[in-house]
C-alpha positions in Angstrom: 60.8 91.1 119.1 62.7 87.9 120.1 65.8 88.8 122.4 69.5 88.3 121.2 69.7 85.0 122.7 67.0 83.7 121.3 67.2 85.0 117.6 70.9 83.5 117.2 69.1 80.0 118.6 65.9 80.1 116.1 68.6 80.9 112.9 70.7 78.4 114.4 67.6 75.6 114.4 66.7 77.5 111.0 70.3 76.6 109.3 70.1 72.9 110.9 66.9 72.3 108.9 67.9 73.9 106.1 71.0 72.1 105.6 68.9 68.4 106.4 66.4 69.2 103.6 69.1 69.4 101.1 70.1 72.9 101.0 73.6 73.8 100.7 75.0 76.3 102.7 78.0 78.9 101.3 81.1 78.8 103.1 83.0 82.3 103.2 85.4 83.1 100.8 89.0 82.2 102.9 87.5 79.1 104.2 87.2 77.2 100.6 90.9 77.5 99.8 92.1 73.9 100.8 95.4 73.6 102.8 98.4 71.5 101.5 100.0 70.1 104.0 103.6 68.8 103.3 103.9 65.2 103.1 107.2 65.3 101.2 110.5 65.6 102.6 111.0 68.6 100.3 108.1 69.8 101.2 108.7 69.4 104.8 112.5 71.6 104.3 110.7 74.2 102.6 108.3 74.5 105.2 111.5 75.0 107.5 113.1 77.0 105.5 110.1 79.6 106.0 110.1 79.0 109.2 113.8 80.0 109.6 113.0 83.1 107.8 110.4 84.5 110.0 112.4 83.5 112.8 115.5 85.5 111.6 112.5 88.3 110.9 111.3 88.4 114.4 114.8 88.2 115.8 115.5 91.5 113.7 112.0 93.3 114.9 113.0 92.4 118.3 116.7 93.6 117.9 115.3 97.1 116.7 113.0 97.4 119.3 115.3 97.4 121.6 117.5 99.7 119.7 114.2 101.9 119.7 113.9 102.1 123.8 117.3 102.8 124.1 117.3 105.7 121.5 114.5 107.1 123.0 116.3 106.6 126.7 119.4 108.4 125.2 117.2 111.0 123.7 115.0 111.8 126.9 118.6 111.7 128.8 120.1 114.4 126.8 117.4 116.8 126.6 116.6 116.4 130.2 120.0 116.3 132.3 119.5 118.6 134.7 116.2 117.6 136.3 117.0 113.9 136.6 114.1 112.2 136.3 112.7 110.4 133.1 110.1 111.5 131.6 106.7 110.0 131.4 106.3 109.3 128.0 110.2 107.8 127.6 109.1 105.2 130.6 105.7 104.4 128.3 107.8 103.9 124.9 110.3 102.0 127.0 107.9 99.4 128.4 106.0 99.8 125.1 109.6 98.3 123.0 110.1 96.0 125.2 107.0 94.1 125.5 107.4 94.0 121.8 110.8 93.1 121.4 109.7 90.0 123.9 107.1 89.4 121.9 108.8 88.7 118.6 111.3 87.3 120.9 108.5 84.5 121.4 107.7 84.3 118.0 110.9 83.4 116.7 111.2 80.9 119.1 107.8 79.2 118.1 109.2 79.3 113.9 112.1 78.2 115.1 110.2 74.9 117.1 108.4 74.3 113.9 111.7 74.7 111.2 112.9 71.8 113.9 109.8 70.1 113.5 109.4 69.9 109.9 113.2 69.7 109.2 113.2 66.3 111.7 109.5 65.2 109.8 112.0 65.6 106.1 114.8 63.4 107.7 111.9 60.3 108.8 110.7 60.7 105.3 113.8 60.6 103.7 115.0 57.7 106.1 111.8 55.7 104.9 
């Protein structure tokens, strides 16, 4: 039997040659759905209009993450007065809501980048 190495590289000479004699290979299913770029202004305002959305979307995840890791800090706080000292598990949900809140934090910021993007591309269009 032909190690791993080698069977990906004969199915990968294999493919090659079938695709030079003619023979048509089938792309998956996800991949043959063409994407429409916007080339409109219209089209380049809806665009940021989405992308406002899931910016106002990952602002809000963020927001009640952090509303999350302070719940749990309250909660942990309460219960535990007397010995003060956190508990393990509030630290771990702490650090665990706010690496997420900074990480929708980041993706707001990137939809909001491309709603400026795409509502500049609309003005040039419309300018034309």
């Amino acid at each position: 039997m032909l190690p791993t190495l080698y069977r990906g590289l004969v199915l990968a000479v294999a493919l090659c040659a079938a695709s030079a004699d003619g023979v048509v290979l089938a792309a998956p299913a996800a991949s043959t759905a063409a994407v429409k770029l916007p080339s409109t202004p219209e089209e380049h305002f809806a665009m940021a209009k989405r992308y406002q959305q899931k910016a106002a979307e990952y602002r809000q995840e963020a927001k009640r993450h952090r509303e999350m890791a302070q719940a749990y800090a309250r909660k942990a706080g309460e219960a535990h007065e007397w010995t003060g000292q956190q508990e393990p598990w509030v630290a771990k949900m702490e650090k665990h809501c706010a690496e997420l809140a900074a990480a929708s934090d980041k993706l707001a910021e990137e939809n909001e980048m491309a709603a400026d993007f795409h509502t500049q591309r609309g003005k040039e269009l419309e300018g034309r």
